[in-house]
C-alpha positions as CSV (number, residue, x, y, z in Angstrom):
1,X,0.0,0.0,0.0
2,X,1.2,3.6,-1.1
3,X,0.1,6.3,0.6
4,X,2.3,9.0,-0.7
5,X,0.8,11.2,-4.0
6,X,2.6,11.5,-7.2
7,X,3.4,14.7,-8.2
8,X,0.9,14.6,-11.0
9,X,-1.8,13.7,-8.4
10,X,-0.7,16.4,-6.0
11,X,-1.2,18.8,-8.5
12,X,-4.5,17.7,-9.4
13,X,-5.5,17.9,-6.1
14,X,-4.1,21.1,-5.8
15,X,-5.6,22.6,-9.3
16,X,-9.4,21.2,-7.7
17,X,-8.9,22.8,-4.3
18,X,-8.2,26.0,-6.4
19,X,-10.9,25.6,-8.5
20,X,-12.9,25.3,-5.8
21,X,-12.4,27.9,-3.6
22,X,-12.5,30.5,-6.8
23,X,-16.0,29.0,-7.4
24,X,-17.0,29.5,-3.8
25,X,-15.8,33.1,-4.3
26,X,-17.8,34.1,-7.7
27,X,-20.6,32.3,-6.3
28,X,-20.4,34.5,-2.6
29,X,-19.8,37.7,-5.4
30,X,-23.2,36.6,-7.3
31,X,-25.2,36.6,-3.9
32,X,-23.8,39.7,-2.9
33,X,-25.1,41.9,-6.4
34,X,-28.2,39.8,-6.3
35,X,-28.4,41.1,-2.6
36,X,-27.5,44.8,-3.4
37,X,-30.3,44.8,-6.3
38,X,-32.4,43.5,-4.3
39,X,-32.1,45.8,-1.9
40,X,-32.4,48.7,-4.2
41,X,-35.0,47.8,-6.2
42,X,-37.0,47.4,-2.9
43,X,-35.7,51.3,-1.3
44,X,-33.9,49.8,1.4
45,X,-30.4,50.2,0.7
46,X,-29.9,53.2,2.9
47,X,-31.4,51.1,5.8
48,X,-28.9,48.3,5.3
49,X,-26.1,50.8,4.5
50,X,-26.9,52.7,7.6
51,X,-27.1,49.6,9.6
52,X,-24.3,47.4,7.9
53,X,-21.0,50.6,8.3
54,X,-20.4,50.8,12.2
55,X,-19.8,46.8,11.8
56,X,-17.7,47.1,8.6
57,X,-15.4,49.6,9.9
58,X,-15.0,48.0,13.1
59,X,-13.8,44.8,11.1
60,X,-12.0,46.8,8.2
61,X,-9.8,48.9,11.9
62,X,-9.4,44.9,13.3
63,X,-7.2,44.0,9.9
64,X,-4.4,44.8,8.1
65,X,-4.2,46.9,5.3
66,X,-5.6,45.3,2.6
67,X,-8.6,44.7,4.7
68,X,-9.0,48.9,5.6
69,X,-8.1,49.4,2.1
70,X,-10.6,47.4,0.7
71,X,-13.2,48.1,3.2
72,X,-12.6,52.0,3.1
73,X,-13.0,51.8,-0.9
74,X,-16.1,49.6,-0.8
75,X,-17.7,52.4,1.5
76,X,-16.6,55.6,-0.7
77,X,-17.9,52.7,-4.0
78,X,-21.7,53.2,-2.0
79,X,-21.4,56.9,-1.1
80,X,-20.4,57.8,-4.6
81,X,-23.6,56.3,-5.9
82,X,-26.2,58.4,-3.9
């Protein structure tokens, strides 16, 4: 009994787990703009916007950079659009 990979079969494994994760990420990015449309088509996005920035700056002042950058640019992307 082997129970060591090939490198071939590493790789594989390693190109699924990829492809996985990117398809759990476009599908997350999907629910999010069906979300936001949602939302707008309905009047409430101020509500949720009002209700949603407290908690995403407290998470975007927890991280590093990338996470304030991201977070700070996503919250100047919604109050652009008013």
């Amino acid at each position: 009994m082997n129970l060591a990979f090939d490198a071939s079969d590493l790789m594989g494994f390693l190109l699924l787990r990829l492809a996985l994760i990117a398809l759990g990420v476009i599908l997350l990015a999907a629910v999010l703009v069906v979300v936001i449309v949602m939302l707008r088509r309905r009047g409430k996005l101020d509500q949720a916007r009002r209700y949603m920035e407290p908690m995403a700056r407290d998470w975007a002042e927890r991280g590093g950079p990338i996470r304030r950058g991201t977070t700070r640019s996503v919250i100047k992307y919604l109050d652009k659009e008013e």
